[in-house]
C-alpha positions in Angstrom: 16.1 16.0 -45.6 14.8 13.3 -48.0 15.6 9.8 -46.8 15.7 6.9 -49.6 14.0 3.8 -49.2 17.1 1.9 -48.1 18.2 4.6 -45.2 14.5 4.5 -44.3 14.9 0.4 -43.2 18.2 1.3 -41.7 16.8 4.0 -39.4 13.8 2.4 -38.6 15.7 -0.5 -37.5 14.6 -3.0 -39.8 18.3 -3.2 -41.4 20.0 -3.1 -38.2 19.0 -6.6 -36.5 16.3 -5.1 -35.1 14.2 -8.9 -35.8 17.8 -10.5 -34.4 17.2 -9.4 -31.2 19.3 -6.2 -30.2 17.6 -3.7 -29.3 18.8 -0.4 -30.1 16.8 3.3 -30.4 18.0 4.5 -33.3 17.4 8.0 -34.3 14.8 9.1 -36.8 14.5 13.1 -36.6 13.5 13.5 -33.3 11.6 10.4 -32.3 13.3 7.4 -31.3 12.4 4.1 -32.8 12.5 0.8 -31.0 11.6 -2.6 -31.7 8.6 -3.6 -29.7 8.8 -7.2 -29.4 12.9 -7.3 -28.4 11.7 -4.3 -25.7 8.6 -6.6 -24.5 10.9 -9.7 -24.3 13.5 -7.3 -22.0 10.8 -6.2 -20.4 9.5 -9.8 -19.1 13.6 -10.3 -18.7 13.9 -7.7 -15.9 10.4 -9.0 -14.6 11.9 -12.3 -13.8 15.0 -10.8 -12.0 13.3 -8.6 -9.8 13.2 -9.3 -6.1 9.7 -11.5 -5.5 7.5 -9.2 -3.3 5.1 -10.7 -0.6 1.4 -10.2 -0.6 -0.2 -7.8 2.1 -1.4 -10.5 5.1 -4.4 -9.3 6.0 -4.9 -10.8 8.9 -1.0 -9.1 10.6 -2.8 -6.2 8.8 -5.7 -6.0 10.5 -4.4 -6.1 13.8 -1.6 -4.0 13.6 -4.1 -1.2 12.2 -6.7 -1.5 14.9 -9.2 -2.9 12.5 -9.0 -6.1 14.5 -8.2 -6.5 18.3 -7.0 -9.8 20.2 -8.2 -8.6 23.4 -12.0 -8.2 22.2 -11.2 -11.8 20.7 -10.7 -13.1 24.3 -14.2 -12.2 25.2 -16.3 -12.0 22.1 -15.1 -14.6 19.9 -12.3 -16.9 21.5 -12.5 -19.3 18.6 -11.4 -16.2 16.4 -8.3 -16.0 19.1 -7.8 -19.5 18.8 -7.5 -19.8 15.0 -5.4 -16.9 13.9 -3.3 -18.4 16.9 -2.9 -21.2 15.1 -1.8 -19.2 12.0 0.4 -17.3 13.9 2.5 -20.6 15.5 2.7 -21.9 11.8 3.5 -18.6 10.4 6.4 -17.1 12.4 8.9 -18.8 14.2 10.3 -17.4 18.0 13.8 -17.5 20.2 13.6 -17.8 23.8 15.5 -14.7 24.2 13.4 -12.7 22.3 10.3 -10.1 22.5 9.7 -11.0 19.1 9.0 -13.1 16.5 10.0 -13.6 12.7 7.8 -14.4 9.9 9.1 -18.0 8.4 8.4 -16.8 5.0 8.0 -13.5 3.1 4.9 -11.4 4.3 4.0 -7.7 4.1 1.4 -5.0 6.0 0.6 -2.1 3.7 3.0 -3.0 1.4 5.9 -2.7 3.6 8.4 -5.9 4.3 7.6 -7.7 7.9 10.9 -7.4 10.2 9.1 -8.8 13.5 6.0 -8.9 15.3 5.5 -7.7 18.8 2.3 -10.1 19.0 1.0 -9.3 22.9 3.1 -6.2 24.4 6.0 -3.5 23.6 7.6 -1.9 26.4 4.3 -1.0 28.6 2.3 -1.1 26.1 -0.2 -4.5 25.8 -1.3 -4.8 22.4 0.0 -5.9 18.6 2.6 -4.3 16.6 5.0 -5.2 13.5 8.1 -3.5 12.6 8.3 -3.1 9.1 11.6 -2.1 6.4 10.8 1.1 6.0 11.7 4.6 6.9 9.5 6.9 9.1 8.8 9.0 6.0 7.6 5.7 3.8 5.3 3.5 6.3 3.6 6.8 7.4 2.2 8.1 4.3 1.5 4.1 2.8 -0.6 3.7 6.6 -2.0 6.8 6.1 -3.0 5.7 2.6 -4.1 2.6 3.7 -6.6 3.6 6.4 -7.8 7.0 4.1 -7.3 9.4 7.0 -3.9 11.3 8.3 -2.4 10.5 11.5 -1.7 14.0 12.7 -1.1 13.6 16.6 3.4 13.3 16.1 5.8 14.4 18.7 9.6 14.0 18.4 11.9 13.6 21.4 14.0 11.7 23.7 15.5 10.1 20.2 12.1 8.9 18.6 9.9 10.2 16.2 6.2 8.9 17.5 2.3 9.7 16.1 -0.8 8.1 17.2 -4.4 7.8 15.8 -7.1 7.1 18.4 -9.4 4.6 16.8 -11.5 3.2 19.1 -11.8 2.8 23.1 -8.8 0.7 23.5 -7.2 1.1 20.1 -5.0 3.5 19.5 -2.6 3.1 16.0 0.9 3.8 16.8 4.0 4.6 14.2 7.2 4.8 15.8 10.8 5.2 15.0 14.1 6.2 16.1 15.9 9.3 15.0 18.1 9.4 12.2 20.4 7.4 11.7 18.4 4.9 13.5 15.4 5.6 11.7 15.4 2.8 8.8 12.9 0.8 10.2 9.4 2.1 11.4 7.0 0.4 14.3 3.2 -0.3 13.3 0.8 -1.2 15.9 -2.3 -0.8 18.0 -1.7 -0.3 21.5 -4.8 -1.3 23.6 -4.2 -0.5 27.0 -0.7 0.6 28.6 0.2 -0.7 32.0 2.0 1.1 35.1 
């Protein structure tokens, strides 16, 4: 089909208000034309609505992936202790009532929004772990990612899905969550010593 030089504006968009704003594809043969500027300007548009993720705190991160521990902080480097105690204080905020405390603003570890932080024990188990938004099959894959090795040790049972990655002597990287339907939410942490 031969297309004159007047349908050739109006399918390439030129006629159609394509420099007024509106962006529509329009149709030429097979390939769909669109006007680059009106797309980039929608573009930045949908930017601005999106939710505003948090960056990765590296220090949260650290210790809830065994690349930091508190308890070797007590006896190696108590000023270390003392000043990402500080952090935490400013950083989260606690009830009474609670096991647990909140982070006061938006944070993330490996990539995955902070719920609460288990700072000093869960259950029997002394150590630091976060609970993150995020599915079982989501934070394992993004830790797994993030450290560049698999955690392969899993069991399922008594309602929990569970896995563990021996790091270190007394640091052992825990995932943990709840079976489905109570599985929407996924435990991070490094467990160093479990009591009796």
């Amino acid at each position: 089909m031969r297309v004159s030089p007047v349908h050739s504006a109006s399918l390439t968009g030129r006629a159609n208000g394509c420099n007024g704003g509106a962006i529509r594809p329009i149709l030429l043969g097979t390939k769909i034309v669109k006007c680059a500027w009106a797309a980039g300007v929608w573009l930045v548009a949908l930017a601005g609505a999106a939710p505003a993720w948090s960056a990765d705190d590296p220090r949260v991160e650290n210790l809830a992936l065994c690349r930091d521990s508190w308890l070797d902080w007590k006896t190696t480097d108590p000023a270390k202790l003392d000043s990402f105690g500080a952090f935490f204080r400013s950083a989260f905020s606690h009830s009474s009532n609670d096991a647990y405390f909140v982070p006061k603003s938006a944070m993330a570890i490996v990539g995955l929004k902070v719920l609460r932080v288990f700072p000093d024990s869960l259950g029997m188990g002394v150590g630091f772990s976060v609970l993150v938004d995020a599915a079982f099959d989501v934070a394992k894959p993004a830790v797994e990612h993030e450290l560049g090795k698999p955690v392969r040790q899993c069991e399922t049972g008594d309602g929990t899905r569970a896995c563990e990655l021996p790091v270190a002597e007394q640091r052992t990287l825990t995932l943990a969550t709840g079976d489905p339907p109570n599985d929407k939410t996924t435990l991070i942490g490094c467990y160093y010593v479990y009591e009796k």
